[in-house]
C-alpha positions as CSV (number, residue, x, y, z in Angstrom):
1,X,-0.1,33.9,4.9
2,X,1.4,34.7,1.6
3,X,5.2,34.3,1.5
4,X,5.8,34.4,-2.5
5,X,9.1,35.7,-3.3
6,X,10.0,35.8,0.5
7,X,11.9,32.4,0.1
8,X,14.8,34.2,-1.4
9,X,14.6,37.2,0.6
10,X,14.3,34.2,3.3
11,X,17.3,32.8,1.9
12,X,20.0,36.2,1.5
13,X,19.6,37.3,4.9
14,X,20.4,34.3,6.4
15,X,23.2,34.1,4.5
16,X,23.9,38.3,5.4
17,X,23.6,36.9,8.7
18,X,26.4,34.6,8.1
19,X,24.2,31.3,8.4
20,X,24.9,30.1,4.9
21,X,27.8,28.1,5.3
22,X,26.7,26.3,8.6
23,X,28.3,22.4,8.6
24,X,26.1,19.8,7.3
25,X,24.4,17.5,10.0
26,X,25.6,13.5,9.9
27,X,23.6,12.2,7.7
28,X,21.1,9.0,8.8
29,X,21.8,6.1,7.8
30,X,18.9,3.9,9.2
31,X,18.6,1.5,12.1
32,X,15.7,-0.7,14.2
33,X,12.4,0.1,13.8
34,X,11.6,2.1,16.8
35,X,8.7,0.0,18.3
36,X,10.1,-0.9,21.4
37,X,10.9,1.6,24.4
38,X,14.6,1.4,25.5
39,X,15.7,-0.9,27.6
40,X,14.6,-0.5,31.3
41,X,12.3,2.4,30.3
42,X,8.6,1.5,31.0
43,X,6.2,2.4,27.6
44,X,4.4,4.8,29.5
45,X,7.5,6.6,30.9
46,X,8.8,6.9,27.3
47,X,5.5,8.3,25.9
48,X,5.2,10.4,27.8
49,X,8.6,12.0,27.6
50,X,8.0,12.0,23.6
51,X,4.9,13.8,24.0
52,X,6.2,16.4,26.2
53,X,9.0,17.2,24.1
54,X,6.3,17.5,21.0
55,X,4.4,19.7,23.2
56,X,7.2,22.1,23.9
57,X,8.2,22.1,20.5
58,X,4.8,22.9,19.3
59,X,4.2,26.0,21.8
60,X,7.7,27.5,20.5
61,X,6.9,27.6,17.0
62,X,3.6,29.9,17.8
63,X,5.7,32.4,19.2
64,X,6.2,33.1,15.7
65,X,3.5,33.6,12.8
66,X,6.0,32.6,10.0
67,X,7.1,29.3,12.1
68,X,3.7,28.4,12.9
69,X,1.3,29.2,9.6
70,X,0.1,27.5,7.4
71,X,1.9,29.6,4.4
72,X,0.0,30.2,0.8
73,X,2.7,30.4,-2.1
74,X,2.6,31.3,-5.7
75,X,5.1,30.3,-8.1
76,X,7.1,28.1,-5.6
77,X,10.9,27.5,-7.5
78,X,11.3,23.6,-6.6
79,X,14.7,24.3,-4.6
80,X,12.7,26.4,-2.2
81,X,9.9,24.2,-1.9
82,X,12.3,21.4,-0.6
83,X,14.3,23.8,1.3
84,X,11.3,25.2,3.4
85,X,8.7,22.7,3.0
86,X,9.4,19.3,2.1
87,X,12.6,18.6,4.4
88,X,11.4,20.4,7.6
89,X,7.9,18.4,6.6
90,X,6.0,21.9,6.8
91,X,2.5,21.8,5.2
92,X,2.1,24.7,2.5
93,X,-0.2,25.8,-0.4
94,X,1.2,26.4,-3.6
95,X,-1.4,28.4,-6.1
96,X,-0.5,29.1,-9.6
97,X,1.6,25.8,-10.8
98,X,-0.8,24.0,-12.2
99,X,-2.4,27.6,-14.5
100,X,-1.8,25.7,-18.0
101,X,-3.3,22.8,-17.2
102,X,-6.5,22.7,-19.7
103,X,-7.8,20.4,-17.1
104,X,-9.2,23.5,-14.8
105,X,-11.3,24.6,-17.4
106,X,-12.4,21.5,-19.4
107,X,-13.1,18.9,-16.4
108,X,-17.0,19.2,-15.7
109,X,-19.1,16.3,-15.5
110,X,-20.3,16.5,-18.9
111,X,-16.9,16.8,-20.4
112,X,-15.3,13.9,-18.2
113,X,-18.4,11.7,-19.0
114,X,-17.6,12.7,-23.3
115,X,-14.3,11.5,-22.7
116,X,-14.3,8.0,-20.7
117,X,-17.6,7.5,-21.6
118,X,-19.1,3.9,-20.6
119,X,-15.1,2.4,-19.6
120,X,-15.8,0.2,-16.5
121,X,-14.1,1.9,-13.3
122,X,-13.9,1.1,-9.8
123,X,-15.0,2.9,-6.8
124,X,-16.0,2.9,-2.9
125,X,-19.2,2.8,-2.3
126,X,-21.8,1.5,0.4
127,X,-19.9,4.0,2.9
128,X,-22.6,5.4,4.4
129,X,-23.6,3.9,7.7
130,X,-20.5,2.1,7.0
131,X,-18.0,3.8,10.0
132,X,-14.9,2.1,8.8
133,X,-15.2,2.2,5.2
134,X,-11.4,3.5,4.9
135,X,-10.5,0.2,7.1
136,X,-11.8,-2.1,5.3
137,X,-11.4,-0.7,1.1
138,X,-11.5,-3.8,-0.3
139,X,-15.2,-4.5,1.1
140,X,-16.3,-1.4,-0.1
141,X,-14.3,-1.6,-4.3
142,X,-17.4,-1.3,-6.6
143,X,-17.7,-1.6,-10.4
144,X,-19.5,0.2,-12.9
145,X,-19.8,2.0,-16.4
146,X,-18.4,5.4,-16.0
147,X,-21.2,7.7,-17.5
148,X,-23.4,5.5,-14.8
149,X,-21.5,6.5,-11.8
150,X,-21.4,10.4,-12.9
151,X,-25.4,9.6,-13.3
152,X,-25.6,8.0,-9.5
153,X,-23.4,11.1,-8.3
154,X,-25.4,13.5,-9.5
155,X,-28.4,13.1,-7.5
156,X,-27.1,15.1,-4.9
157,X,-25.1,15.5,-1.8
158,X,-23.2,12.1,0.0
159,X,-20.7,9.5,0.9
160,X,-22.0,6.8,-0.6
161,X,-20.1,6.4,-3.5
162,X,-16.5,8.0,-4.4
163,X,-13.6,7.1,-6.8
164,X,-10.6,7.2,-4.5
165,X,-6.9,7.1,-4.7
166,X,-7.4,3.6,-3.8
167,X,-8.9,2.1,-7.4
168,X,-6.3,4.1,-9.1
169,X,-4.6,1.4,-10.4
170,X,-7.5,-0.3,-11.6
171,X,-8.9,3.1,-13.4
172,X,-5.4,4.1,-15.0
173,X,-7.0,2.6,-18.3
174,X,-10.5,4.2,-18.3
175,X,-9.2,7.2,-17.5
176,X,-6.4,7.5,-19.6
177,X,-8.4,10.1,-22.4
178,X,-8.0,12.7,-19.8
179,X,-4.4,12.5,-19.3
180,X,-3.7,15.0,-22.3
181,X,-5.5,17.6,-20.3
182,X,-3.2,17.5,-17.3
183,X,1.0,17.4,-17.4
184,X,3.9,16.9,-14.9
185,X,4.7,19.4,-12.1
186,X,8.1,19.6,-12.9
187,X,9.8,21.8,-9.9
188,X,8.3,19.2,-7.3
189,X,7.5,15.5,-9.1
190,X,8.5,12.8,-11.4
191,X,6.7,12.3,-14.9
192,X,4.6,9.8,-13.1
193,X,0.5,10.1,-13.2
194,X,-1.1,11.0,-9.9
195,X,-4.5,9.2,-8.6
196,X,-7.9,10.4,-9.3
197,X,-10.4,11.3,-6.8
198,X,-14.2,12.1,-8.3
199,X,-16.9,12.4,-6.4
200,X,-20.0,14.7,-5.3
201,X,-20.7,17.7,-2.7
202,X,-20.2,15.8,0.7
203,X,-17.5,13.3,0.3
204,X,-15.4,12.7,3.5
205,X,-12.1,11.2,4.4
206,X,-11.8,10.7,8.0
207,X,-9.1,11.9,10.3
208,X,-6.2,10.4,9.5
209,X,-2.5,10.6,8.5
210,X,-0.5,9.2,5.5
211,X,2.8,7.1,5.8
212,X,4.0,8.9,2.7
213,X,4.3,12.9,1.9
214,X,1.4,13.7,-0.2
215,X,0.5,16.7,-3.0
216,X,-2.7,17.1,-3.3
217,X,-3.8,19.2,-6.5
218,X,-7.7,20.4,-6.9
219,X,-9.0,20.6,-10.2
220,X,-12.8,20.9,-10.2
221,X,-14.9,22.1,-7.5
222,X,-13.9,22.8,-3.9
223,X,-12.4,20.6,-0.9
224,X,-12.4,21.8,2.7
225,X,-9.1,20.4,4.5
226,X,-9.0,20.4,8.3
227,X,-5.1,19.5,9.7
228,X,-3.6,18.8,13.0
229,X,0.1,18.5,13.5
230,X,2.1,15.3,14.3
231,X,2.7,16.9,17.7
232,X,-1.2,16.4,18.9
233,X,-1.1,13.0,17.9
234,X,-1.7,12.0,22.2
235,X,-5.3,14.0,21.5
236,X,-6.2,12.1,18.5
237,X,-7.2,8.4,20.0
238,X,-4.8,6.7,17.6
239,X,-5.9,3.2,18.2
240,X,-5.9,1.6,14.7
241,X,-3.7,2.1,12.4
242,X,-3.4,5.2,11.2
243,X,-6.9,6.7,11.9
244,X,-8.1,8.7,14.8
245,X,-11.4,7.1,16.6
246,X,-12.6,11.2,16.2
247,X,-13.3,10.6,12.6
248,X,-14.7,14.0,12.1
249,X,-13.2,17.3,14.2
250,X,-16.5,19.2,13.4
251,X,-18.7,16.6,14.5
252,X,-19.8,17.9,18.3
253,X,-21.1,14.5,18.9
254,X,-17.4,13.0,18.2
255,X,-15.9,15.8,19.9
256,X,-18.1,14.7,23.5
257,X,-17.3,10.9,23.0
258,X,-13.4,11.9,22.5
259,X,-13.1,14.9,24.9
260,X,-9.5,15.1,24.6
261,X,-9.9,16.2,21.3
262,X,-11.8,19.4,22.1
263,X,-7.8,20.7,23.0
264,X,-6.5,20.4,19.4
265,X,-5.5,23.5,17.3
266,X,-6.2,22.7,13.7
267,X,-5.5,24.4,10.3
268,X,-8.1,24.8,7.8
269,X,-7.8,25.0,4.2
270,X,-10.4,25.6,1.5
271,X,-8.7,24.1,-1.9
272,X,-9.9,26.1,-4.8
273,X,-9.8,25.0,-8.7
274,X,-5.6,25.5,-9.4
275,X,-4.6,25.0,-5.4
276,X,-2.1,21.9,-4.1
277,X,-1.5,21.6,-0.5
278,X,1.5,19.8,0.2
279,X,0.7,17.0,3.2
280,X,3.7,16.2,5.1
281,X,4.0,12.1,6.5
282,X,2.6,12.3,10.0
283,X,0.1,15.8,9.7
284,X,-3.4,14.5,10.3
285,X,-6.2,15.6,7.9
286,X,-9.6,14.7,7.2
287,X,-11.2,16.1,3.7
288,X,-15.0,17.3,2.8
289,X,-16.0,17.9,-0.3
290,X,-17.6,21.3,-0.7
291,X,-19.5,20.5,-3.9
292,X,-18.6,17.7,-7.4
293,X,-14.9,18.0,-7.4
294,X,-12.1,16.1,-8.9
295,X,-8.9,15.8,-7.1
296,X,-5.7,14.7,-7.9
297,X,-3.2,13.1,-5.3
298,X,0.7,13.1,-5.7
299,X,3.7,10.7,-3.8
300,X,6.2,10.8,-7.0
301,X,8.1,13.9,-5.2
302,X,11.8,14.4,-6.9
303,X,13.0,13.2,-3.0
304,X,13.0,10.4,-1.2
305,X,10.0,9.6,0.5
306,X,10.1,7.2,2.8
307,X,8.8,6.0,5.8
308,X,6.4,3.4,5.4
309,X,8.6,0.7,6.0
310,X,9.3,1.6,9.0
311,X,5.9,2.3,10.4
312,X,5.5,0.1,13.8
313,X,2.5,-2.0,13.2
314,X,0.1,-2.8,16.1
C-alpha cells in the first residue's frame, strides 16, 4: 500500500478533527530490567497475560488496512517518517531516497572488484550444513583477497560464503573506494557509514529479530524479506537468544517440526535496486537473496535507539 503524500493529508485531518493539540504522554524515564515476573505472580501466569494482550492488540489493528499494512512510501519527509513509522515502531518501505546515489548503477561485480581490487576482507563462510552459523560468527569470520571472494561467489547459487554486517568493521578500509558512490540519508540518519552486505543468489539470514531499529537499503540485485510482528513472538520457539528454532518460515519441513508456527501471519517484501525497509527492534525477519546483491544496513537513525541494554539475557 502506497501512502505517499497521505502523511500530510494524515496529519491535517487529525488536526480538523481537533486531535492536534492532545497533551503529551509522561515521558519514561527508565527503571529495572524487566526480567522478573512481579512479585507473587507465577512466570507462566504473567506470560500468558502479555501474550494475550499482544494477541488482542494484533486482531484490532487488521480491522483496518492502513493500521495493519505494510505501507510502501516515496519521498518520505523525515518528520513523517518518525511520526508514523519510527516511534509507533511500524515497518515501512521507502522507494525513491536513495535515486542519486551513483551506487545503483555502478555497483556490479565487475565494477566493485575495479575498485577494491585484491584489499584483504572478512567474511562468513563454512555456513552451510553449519545450522547455527549466526550463533556462533566468530567461528565462521573468514579472510581473503577481495577479487577472490567475488571469484568464489560467482560460481553460483549458496550460503557458503557472505560478507555480513558482522565484518563491517574489519572491511571499513578495503571498502572505502566505494564510499564516493553512496551518501548520507539525510531526513532519517547521521553522516555515519552503514554496513555492507555482498553476497550471491541464495544467501539466508534466519528468523530472527534485532535489538536495534534497523534500515536496510538494497543496492544491487534483489532480497526477499519475510516479517512477523513482535506480537507472534509465543509462535516463534524463541529459545536462544534472539533466533527462532523455525529458522526458515518457508521451509515445510521446519514448519512440521515447529507446528505452532504454521499459525503466523507474515509480511513479505521483495527489495528492489533503490528500496529501504525500515525494521523496527522486535519485528522478526529472515532475508533470501534473490540473486548477487549488495545491501546496505543502517542503526545511525537521527533518534534514539535504544534497547539493547536492556534486553533480559537467558
Amino acid at each position: 500500500m502506497s501512502v505517499a503524500g497521505g502523511n500530510e493529508k494524515l496529519d491535517a485531518a487529525l488536526r480538523a478533527m481537533g486531535l492536534g493539540g492532545l497533551d503529551a504522554p509522561r515521558p519514561y524515564t527508565g527503571g529495572p530490567r524487566a526480567s522478573a515476573p512481579p512479585v507473587g505472580l507465577p512466570d507462566a501466569l504473567t506470560a500468558a497475560r502479555r501474550d494475550w494482550i499482544l494477541q488482542v492488540q494484533e486482531r484490532q489493528r487488521g480491522l483496518s488496512m492502513q493500521a495493519s499494512a505494510l505501507m510502501r512510501c516515496r519521498d518520505l519527509p523525515g518528520q513523517a517518517f518518525l511520526d508514523h513509522f519510527y516511534a509507533p515502531a511500524r515497518p515501512v518501505v521507502i522507494e525513491g531516497a536513495i535515486a542519486g546515489w551513483p551506487a545503483l548503477a555502478r555497483w556490479t561485480p565487475d565494477y566493485l572488484v575495479r575498485k577494491v581490487g585484491s584489499a584483504q576482507v572478512e567474511y562468513q563462510g563454512g555456513r552451510e550444513g553449519a545450522e547455527d552459523f549466526e550463533l556462533a560468527k566468530d567461528r565462521h569470520k573468514r579472510r581473503m583477497a577481495f577479487d577472490a571472494f567475488m571469484a568464489m561467489i560467482a560460481d553460483g547459487p549458496g550460503n557458503d560464503a557472505y560478507i555480513t554486517a558482522y565484518n563491517s568493521a574489519t572491511n571499513a578500509s578495503a571498502f572505502a573506494p566505494l564510499m564516493a558512490d553512496v551518501a548520507p540519508v539525510s531526513a532519517y540518519l547521521t553522516a555515519e557509514p552503514g554496513m555492507l552486505w555482498v553476497g550471491p543468489a541464495g544467501t539466508f539470514t534466519p528468523l530472527h529479530f534485532d535489538l536495534t531499529n534497523n534500515l536496510l537499503i538494497q543496492i544491487t540485485g534483489r532480497k526477499h524479506v519475510r516479517m512477523v510482528p513482535p506480537s507472534q513472538t509465543r509462535l516463534l520457539y524463541n529459545h536462544r537468544h534472539v533466533f527462532s528454532a523455525v529458522r526458515d518460515l518457508d521451509d515445510p519441513a521446519r514448519l512440521a517440526a515447529y507446528p505452532l508456527a504454521q499459525q503466523v501471519a507474515s509480511y513479505d517484501v521483495t527489495l528492489e535496486p533503490g528500496d529501504m525497509l525500515y525494521i523496527p527492534i522486535g519485528w522478526w525477519h529472515q532475508v533470501r537473496s534473490l540473486e548477487f546483491s549488495v545491501m546496505m544496513t543502517c542503526t545511525n537513525f537521527l533518534w534514539p535507539n535504544l534497547g539493547h541494554e536492556e534486553f533480559p539475557e537467558g
